[in-house]
Backbone as ProteinMPNN parsed JSONL, in Angstrom:
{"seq_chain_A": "XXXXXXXXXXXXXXXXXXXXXXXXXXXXXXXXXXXXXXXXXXXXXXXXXXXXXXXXXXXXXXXXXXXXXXX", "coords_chain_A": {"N_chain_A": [[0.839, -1.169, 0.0], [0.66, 2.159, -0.453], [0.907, 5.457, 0.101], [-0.841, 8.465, -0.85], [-1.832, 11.925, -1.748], [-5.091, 13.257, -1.923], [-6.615, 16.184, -3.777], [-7.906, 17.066, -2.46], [-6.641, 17.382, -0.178], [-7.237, 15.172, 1.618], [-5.784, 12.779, 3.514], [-4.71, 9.35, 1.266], [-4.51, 5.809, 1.032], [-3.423, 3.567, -1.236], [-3.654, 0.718, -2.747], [-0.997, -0.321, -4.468], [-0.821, -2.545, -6.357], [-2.78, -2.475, -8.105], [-2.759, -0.219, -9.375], [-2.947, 0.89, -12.756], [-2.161, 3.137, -14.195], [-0.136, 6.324, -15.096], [-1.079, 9.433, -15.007], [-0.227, 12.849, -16.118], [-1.922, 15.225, -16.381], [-3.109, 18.355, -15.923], [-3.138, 17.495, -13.28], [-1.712, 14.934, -11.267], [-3.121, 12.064, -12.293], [-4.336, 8.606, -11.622], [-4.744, 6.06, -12.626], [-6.866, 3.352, -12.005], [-7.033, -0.471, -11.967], [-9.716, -1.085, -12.069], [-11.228, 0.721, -13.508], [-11.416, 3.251, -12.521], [-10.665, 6.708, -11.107], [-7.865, 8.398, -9.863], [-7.525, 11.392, -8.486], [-4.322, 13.474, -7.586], [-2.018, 14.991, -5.441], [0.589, 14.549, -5.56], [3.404, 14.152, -7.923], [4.189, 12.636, -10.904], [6.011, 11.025, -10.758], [6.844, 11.002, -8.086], [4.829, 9.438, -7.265], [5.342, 7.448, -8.767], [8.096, 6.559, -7.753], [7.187, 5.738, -5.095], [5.556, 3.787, -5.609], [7.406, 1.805, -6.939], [8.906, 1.348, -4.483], [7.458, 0.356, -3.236], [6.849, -2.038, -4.075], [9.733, -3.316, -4.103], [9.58, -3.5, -1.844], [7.985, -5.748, -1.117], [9.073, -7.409, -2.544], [8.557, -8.089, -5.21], [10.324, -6.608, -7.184], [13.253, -6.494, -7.72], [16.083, -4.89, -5.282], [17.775, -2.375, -5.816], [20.098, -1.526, -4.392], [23.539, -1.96, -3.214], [24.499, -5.34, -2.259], [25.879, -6.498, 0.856], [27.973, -7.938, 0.5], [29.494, -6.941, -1.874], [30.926, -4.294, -1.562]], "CA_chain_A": [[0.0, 0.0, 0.0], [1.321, 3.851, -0.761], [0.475, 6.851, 0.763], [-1.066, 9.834, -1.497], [-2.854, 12.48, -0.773], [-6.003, 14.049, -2.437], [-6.43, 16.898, -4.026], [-8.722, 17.992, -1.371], [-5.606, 17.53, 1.105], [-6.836, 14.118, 2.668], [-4.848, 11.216, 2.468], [-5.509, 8.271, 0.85], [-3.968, 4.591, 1.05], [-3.932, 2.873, -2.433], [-3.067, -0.507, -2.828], [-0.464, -0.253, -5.462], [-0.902, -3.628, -7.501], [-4.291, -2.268, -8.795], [-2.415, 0.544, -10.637], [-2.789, 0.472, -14.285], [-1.386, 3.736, -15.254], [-0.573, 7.296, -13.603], [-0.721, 10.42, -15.905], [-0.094, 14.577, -15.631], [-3.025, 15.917, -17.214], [-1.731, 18.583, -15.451], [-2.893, 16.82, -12.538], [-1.504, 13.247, -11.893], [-4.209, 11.294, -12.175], [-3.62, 7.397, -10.991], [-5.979, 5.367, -13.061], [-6.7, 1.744, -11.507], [-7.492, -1.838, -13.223], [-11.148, -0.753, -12.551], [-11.4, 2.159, -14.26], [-11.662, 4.299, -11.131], [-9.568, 7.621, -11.405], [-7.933, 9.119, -8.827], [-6.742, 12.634, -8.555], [-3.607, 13.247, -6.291], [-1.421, 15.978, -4.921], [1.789, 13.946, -5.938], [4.083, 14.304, -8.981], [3.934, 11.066, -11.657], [7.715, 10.759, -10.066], [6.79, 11.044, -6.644], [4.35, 8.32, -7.52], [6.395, 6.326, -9.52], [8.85, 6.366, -6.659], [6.531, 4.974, -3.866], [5.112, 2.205, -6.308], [8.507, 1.309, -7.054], [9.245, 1.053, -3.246], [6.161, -1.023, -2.69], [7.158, -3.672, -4.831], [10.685, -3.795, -3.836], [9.56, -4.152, 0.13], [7.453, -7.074, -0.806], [10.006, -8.2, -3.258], [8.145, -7.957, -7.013], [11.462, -5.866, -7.978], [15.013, -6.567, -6.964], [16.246, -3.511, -5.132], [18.899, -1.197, -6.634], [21.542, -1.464, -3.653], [24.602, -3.202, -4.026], [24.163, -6.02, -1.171], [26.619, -5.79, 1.742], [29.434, -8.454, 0.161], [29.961, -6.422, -3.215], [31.277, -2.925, -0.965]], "C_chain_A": [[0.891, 1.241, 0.0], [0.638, 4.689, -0.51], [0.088, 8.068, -0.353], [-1.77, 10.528, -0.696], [-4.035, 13.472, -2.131], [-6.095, 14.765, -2.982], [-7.394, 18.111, -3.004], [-7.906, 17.713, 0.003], [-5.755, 16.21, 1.95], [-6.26, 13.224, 1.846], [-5.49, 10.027, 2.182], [-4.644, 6.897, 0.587], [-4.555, 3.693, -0.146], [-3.111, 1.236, -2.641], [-1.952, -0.306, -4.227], [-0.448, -1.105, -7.067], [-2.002, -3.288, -8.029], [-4.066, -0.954, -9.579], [-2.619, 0.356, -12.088], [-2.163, 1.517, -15.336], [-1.554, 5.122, -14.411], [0.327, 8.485, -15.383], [-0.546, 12.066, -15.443], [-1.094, 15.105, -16.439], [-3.929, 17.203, -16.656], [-1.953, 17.654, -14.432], [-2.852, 15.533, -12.197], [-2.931, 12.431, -11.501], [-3.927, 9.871, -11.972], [-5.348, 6.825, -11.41], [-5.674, 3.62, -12.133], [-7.304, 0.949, -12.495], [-9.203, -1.459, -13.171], [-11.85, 0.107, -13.207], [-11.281, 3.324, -13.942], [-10.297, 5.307, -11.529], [-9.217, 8.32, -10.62], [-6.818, 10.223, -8.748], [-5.47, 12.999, -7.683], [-2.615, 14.863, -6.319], [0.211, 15.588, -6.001], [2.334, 14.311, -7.031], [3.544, 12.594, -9.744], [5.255, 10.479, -11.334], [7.576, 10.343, -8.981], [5.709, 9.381, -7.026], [4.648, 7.238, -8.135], [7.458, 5.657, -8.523], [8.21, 5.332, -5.443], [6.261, 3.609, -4.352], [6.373, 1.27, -6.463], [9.5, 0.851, -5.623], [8.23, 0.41, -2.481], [6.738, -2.136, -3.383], [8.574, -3.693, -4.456], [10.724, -4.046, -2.173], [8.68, -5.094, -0.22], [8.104, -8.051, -1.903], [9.573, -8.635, -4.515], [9.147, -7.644, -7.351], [12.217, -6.036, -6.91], [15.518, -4.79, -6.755], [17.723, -3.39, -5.671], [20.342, -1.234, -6.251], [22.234, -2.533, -3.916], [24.602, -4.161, -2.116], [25.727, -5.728, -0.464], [28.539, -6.532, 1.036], [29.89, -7.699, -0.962], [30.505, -5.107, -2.59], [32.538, -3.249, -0.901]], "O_chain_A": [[1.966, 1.128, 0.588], [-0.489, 4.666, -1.005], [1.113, 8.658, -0.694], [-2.232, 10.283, 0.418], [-3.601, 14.192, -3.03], [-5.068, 14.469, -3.593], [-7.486, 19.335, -2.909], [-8.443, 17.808, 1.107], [-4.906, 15.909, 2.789], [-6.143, 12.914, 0.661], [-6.56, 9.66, 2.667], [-3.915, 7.089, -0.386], [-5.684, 3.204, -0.181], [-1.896, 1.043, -2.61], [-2.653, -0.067, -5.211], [-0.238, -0.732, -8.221], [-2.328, -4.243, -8.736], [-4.94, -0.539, -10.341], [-2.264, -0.766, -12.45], [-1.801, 1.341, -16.5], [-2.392, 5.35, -13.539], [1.283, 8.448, -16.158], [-0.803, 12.343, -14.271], [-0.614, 15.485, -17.507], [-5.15, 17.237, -16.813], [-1.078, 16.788, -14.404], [-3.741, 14.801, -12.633], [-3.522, 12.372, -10.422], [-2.734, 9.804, -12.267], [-6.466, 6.992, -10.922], [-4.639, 3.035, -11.812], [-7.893, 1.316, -13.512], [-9.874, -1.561, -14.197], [-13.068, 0.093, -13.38], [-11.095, 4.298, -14.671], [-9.248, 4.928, -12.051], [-10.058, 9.166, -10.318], [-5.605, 10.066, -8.889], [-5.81, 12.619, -6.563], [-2.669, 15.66, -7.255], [0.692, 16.272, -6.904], [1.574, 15.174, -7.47], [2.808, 11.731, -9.265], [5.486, 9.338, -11.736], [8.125, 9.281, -8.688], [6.266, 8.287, -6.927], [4.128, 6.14, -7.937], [7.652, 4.442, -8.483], [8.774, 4.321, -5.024], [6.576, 2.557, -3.793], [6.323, 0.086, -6.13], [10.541, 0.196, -5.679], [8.248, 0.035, -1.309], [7.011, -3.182, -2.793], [8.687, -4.914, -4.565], [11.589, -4.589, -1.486], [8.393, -5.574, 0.877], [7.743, -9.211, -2.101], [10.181, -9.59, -4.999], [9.447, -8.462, -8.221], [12.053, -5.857, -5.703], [15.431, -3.843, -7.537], [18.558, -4.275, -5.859], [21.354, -1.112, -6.941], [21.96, -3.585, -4.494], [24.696, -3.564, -1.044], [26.578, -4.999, -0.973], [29.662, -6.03, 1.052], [31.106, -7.876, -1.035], [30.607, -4.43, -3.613], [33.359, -2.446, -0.457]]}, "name": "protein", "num_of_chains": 1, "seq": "XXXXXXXXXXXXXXXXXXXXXXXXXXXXXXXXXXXXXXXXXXXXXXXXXXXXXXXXXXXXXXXXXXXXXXX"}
């Protein structure tokens, strides 16, 4: 789950795997697999970022860092 927030300032907890696509039209809009459209405060970066740190804390995507033996 990822943290946004509204465009009416509250926040809102989105499950991330139900993303289907997140646009600037100007404002990012965060379409889901149901069609549902949801408006957000966020950047399409800032949101790109969190999604991309949801799936690498439940381990969909291998994270970025170099593990501790390769230093």
């Amino acid at each position: 789950m990822i943290q946004l927030t509204k465009l009416n300032r509250t926040p809102l907890t989105l499950n991330a795997l139900y993303i289907e696509r997140i646009e600037s039209i100007p404002d990012t809009v965060v379409t889901l697999g149901s069609g549902k459209k949801v408006h957000v405060l966020e950047t399409v970066e800032e949101v790109t970022d969190k999604v991309t740190a949801y799936y690498q804390k439940i381990n969909l995507l291998p994270s970025l860092q170099k593990p501790n033996w390769m230093e």
